[in-house]
Structures are given as structure tokens and as C-alpha cells.
C-alpha positions as CSV (number, residue, x, y, z in Angstrom):
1,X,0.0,0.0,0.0
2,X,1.3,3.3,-0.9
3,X,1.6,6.2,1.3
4,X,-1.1,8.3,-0.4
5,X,-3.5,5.2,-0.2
6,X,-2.7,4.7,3.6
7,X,-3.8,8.2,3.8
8,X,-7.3,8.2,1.9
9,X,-7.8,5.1,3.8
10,X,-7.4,6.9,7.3
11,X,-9.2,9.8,5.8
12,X,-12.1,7.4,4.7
13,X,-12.3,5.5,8.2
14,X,-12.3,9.6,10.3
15,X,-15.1,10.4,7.9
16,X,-17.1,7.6,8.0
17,X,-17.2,7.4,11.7
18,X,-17.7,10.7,11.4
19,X,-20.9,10.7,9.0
20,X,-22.9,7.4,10.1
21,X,-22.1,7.6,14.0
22,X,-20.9,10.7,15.1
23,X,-19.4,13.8,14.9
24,X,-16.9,14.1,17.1
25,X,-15.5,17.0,15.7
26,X,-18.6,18.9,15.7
27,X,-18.9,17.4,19.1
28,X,-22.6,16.7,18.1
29,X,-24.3,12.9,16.7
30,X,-25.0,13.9,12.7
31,X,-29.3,14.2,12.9
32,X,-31.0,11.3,11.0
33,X,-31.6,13.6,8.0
34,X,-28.2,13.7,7.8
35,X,-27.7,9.8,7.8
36,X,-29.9,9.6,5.5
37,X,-28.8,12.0,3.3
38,X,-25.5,9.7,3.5
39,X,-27.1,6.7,3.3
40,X,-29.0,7.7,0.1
41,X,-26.0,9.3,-1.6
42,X,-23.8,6.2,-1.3
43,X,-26.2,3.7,-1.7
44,X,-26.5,1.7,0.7
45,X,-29.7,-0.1,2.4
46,X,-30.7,0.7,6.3
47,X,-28.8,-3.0,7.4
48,X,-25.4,-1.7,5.7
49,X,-25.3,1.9,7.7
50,X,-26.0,-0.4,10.5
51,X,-23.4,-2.9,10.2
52,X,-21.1,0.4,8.9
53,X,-22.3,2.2,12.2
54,X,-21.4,-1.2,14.5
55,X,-17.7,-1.4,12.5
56,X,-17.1,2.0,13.2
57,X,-18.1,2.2,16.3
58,X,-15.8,-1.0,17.5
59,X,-13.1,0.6,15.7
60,X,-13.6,3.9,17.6
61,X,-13.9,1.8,21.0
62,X,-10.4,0.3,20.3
63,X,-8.4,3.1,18.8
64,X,-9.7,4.8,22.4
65,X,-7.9,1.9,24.3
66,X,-5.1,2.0,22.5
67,X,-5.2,5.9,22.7
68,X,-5.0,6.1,26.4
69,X,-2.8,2.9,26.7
70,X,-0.2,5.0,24.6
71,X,-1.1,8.1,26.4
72,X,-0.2,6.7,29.5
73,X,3.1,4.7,28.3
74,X,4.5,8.0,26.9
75,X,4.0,9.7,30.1
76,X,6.2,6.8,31.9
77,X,8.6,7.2,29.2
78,X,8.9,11.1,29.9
79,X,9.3,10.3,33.8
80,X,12.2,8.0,33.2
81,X,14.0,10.6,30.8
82,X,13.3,13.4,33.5
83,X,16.1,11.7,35.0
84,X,19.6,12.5,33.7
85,X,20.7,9.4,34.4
86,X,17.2,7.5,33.3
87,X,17.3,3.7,33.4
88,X,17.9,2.6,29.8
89,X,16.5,-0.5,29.8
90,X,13.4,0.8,31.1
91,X,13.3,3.5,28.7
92,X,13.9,1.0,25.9
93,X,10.9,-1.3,27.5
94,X,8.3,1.9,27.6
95,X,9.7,2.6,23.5
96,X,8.5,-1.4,22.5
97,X,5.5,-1.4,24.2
98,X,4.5,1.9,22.2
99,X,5.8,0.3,19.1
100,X,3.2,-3.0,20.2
101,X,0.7,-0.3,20.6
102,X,1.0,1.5,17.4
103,X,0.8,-2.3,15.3
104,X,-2.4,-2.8,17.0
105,X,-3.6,0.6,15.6
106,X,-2.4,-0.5,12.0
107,X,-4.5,-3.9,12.7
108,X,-7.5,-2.4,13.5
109,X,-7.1,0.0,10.8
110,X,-6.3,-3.2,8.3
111,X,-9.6,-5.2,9.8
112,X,-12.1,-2.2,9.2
113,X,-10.6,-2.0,5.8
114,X,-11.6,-5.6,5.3
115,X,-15.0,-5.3,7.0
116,X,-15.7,-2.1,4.7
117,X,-15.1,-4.3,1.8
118,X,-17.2,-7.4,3.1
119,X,-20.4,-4.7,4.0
120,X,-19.9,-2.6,0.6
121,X,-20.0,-3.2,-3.2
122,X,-17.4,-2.1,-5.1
123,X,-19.6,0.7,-6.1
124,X,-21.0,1.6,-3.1
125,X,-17.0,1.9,-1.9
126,X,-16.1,4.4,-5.0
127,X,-19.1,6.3,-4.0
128,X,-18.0,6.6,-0.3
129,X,-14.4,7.6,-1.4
130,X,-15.9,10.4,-3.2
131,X,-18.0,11.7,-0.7
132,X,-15.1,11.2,1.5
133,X,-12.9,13.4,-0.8
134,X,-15.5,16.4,-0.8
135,X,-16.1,16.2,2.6
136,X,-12.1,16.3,3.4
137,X,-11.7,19.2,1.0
138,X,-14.5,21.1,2.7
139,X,-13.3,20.8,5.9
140,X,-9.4,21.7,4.7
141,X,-11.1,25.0,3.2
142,X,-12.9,25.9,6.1
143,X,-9.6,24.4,8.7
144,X,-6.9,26.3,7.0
145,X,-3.8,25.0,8.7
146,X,-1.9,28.1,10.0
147,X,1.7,28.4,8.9
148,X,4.4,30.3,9.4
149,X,3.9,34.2,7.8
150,X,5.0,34.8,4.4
151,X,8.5,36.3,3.6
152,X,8.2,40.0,3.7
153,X,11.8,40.1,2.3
């Protein structure tokens, strides 16, 4: 898989969760209208934005584990480097662990991708990326990243 494609795909998993079961960064669940607005547009029946919702929603469950799992290990690692002379071994211990947590993020990722493909045809999936597309470039349009001013020189 390609970088670009391990991109869409994470974009495509952070909008569908977003779309059919919540919207975390509107910090508000999308109204039915909007489901089915979705729902309609992608075509797909009521069962498949259910079984979507339930795939998303296990996957959100488990990225959140694994979120505050690595949350926590990175703040042990930052208490063992606070010490100048830190316990290497320990140090190198915390650094695995975090490397065992960020595989299980990549398998989860892996799994929905497979589950997306069991629940969706092929059509359905290119009409998902789409909508997945025009919703990221909304969003980058109204979320300009801010950068470092222009030269003036």
C-alpha cells in the first residue's frame, strides 16, 4: 500500500465514523436527515449503515484503548527521561511497548478496511471515497492550517 493510499484510507475510516455515528469534531451525533442524506447518496440499504455504524463504532472503541494505553506509556517514558541518568532498559521497554501499541492501531485500521469491503460493493466503496474526498476538501477549506507568515523580504 502506498503512502497516499494509507492516507485516503485513514481519511475514509475519520469520515465515515464521522458521518454514520458521530461527529466528534462537531462534538454533536450527525441528525438522521443527515444519515440519511448519506445513506442515500452512497447507496447503501438501512442493514449496511447499520453494520457500517457497528464497525465504526468498535473501531472507535479500540483506537480509544489504545489511545489512552499510549497516552499513559509515553507519560512513563517522559518520567524516566526526566532523570539525567534515566534507566535505559526501562526506557527501551516503555519505547516497545509503544511500538506493540501503534501495530495494533495499523491492525484495526487493516480489519475495518476488510469489514468495509465485506459490507460494501465495489460501487458503493467508490461512492463513499468520493464523498469522502469532498467532505475532506470542505473541511481543509474551512480548517486552514496556519503556517508560518509569508517572507516579507
Amino acid at each position: 500500500m502506498t503512502y497516499g493510499m494509507a492516507r485516503t484510507s485513514l481519511v475514509l475510516i475519520g469520515l465515515l465514523a464521522f458521518l454514520m455515528a458521530g461527529a466528534a469534531t462537531a462534538q454533536r451525533e450527525p441528525s438522521d436527515e443527515e444519515k440519511e442524506r448519506t445513506r442515500v447518496r452512497i447507496g447503501i440499504t438501512r442493514e449496511q449503515q447499520k453494520e457500517l455504524e457497528a464497525v465504526f463504532a468498535d473501531a472507535r472503541k479500540q483506537e480509544f484503548e489504545i489511545h489512552a494505553k499510549t497516552r499513559e506509556l509515553y507519560r512513563q517514558l517522559f518520567t524516566i527521561y526526566d532523570n539525567y541518568d534515566f534507566e535505559r532498559d526501562q526506557a527501551k521497554s516503555v519505547r516497545r511497548e509503544i511500538g506493540k501499541q501503534n501495530h495494533r492501531r495499523m491492525l484495526i485500521h487493516a480489519e475495518t478496511q476488510e469489514k468495509l469491503r465485506r459490507i460494501l460493493t465495489r460501487e458503493q466503496f467508490d461512492r463513499m471515497t468520493q464523498l469522502t474526498r469532498e467532505k475532506q476538501e470542505k473541511w481543509r477549506k474551512e480548517h486552514p492550517r496556519r503556517g508560518p507568515p509569508p517572507d516579507r523580504g
